[in-house]
C-alpha positions as CSV (number, residue, x, y, z in Angstrom):
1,X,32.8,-120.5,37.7
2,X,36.7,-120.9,38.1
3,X,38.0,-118.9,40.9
4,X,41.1,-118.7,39.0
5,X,39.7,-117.3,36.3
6,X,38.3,-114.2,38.4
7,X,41.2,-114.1,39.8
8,X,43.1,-113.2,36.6
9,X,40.5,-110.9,35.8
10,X,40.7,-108.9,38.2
11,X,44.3,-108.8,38.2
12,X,44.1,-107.3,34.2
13,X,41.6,-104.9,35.3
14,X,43.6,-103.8,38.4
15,X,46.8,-103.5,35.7
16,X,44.9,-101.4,32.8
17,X,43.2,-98.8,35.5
18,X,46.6,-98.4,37.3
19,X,48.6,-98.0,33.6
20,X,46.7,-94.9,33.2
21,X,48.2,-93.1,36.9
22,X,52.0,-94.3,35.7
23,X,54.1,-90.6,34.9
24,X,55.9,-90.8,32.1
25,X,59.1,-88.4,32.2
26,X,59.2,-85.4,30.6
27,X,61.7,-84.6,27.3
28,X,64.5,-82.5,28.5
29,X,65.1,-79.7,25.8
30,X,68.5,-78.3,25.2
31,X,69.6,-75.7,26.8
32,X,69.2,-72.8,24.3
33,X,71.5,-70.0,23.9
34,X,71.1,-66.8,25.7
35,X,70.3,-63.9,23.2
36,X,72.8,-61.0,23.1
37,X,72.3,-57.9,24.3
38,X,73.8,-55.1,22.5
39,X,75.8,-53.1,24.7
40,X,74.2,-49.7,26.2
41,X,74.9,-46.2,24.6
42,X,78.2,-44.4,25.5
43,X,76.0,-41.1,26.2
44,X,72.4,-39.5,26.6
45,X,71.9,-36.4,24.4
46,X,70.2,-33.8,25.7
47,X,68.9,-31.2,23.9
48,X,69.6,-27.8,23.9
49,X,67.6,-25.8,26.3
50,X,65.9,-22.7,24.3
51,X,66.8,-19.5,24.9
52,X,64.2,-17.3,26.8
53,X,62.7,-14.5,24.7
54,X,63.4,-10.8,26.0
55,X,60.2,-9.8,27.1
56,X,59.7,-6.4,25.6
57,X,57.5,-3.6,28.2
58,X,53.8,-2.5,27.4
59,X,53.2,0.2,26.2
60,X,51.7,2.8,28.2
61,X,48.1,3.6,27.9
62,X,47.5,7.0,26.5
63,X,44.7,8.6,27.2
64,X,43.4,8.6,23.7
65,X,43.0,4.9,24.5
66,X,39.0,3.9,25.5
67,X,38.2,1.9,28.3
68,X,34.9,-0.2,28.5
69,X,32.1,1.7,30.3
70,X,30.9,0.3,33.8
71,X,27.5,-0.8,34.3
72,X,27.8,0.2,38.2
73,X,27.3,4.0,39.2
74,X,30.0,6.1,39.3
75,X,32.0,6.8,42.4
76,X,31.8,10.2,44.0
77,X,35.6,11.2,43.6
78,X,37.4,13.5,46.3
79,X,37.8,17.0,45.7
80,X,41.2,17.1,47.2
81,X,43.8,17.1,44.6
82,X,46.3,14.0,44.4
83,X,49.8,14.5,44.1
84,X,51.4,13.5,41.2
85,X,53.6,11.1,41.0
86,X,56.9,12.2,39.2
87,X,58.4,10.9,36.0
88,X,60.9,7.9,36.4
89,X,64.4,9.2,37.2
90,X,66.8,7.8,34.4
91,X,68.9,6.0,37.3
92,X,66.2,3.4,37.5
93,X,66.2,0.8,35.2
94,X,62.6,-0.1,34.0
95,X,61.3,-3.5,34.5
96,X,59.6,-4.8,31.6
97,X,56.2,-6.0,32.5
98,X,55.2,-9.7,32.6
99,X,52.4,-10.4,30.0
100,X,48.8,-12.2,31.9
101,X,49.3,-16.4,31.3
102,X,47.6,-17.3,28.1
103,X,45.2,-19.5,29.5
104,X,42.2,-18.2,31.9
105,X,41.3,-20.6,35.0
106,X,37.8,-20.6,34.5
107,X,36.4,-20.7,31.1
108,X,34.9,-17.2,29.6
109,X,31.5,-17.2,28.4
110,X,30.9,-15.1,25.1
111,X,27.9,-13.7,26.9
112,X,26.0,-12.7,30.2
113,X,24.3,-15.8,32.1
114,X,21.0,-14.3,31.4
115,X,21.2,-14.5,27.7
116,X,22.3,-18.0,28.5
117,X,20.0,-18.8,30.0
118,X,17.1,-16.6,28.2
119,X,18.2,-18.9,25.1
120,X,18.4,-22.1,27.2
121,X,14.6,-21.5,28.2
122,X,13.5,-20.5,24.4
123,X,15.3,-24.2,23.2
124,X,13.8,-26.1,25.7
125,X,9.9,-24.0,24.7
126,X,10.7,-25.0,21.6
127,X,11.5,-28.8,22.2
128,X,8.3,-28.8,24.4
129,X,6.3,-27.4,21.6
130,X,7.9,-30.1,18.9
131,X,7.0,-33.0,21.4
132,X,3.4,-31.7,21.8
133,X,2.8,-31.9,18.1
134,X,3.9,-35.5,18.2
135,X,1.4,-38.1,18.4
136,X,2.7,-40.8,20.7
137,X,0.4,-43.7,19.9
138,X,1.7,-43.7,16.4
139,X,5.1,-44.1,17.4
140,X,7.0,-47.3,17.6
141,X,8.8,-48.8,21.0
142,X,12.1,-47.1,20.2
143,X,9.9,-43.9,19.2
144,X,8.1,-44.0,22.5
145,X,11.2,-44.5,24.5
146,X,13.2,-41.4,22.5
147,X,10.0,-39.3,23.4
148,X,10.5,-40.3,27.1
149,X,14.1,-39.2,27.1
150,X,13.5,-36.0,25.3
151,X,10.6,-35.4,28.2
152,X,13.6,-36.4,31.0
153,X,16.2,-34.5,29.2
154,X,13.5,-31.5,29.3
155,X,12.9,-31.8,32.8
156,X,16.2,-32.2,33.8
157,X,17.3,-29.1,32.1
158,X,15.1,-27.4,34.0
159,X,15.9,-28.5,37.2
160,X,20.1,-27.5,36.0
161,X,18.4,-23.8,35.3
162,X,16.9,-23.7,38.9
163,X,20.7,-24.8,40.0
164,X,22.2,-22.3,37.6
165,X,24.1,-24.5,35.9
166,X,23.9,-22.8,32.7
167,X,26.5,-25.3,30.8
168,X,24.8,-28.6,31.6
169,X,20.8,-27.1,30.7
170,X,22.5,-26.0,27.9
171,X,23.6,-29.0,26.4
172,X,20.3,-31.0,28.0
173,X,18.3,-29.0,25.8
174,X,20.2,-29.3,22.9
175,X,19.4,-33.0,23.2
176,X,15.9,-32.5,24.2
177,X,15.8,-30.5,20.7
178,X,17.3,-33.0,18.3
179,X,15.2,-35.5,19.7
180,X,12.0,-33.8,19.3
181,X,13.1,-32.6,16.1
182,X,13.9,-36.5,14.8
183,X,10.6,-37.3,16.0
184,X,8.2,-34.7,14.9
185,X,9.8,-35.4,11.3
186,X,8.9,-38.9,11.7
């Protein structure tokens, strides 16, 4: 073998692997124009502020107006008599009353918590009774695992009643209904 031959190989070989590590430089764009900016507005408009509504006063109760009856037992009243209190002089001006805020802070339930909960417990009987009528062994995987969440929901509407969290065993058994519903149709 030639040493000059190897020689010149190795040479082309050590040329081609370094040709590949040269940079090349990069193109230099243009510098592009800057966009325009249109200039800002000469003014911010702000709108009228509304005017406030006269508030008008409540009228008084009268005493052919009825109030709800209490539940509690009445109150023994005093047999002293109570001075009356007299008319409002005409020198006083009268302050109109200021209406109650429209929204409530807590929310008001359309009936007691014990018809709540009397029709909680009948919906969640009833979705008991519906899953007892269904056979499980006929029913596919996805049957079998609604029937196991209708069973949780059940028992975990029952566990919100013993809390007395009327709203969340509410809406458990609703769930625990459809369910069993779905599934004793099947």
């Amino acid at each position: 073998m030639n040493p000059m031959r190897g020689w010149i190989g190795t040479t082309i070989v050590a040329l081609v692997l370094t040709a590949g590590c040269a940079k090349s430089r990069p193109q230099v764009q243009p510098d592009a124009t800057p966009l325009l900016v249109p200039p800002a507005p000469p003014r911010v408009i702000v709108p009228p502020e509304p005017e406030p509504i006269p508030l008008e006063p409540l009228p008084e109760p009268s005493e052919t107006t009825s109030r709800p009856a209490r539940r509690s037992a009445p109150r023994p009243e005093s047999r002293t008599a109570k001075p009356e209190t007299p008319p409002p002089s005409a020198e006083a001006p009268a302050v109109p009353a200021v209406a109650a805020p429209a929204e409530a802070l807590e929310p008001v339930m359309s009936t007691s918590p014990g018809e709540v909960e009397r029709r909680v417990r009948l919906q969640l009987q009833r979705a008991s009774g519906d899953l007892n009528r269904v056979d499980y062994g006929a029913l596919s995987q996805d049957g079998q695992a609604q029937y196991d969440m209708a069973k949780r929901f059940i028992e975990q509407a029952g566990e919100a009643l013993r809390d007395r969290n009327l709203v969340f065993a509410g809406k458990l058994a609703e769930k625990a209904a459809g369910i069993a519903s779905v599934l004793l149709g099947r």
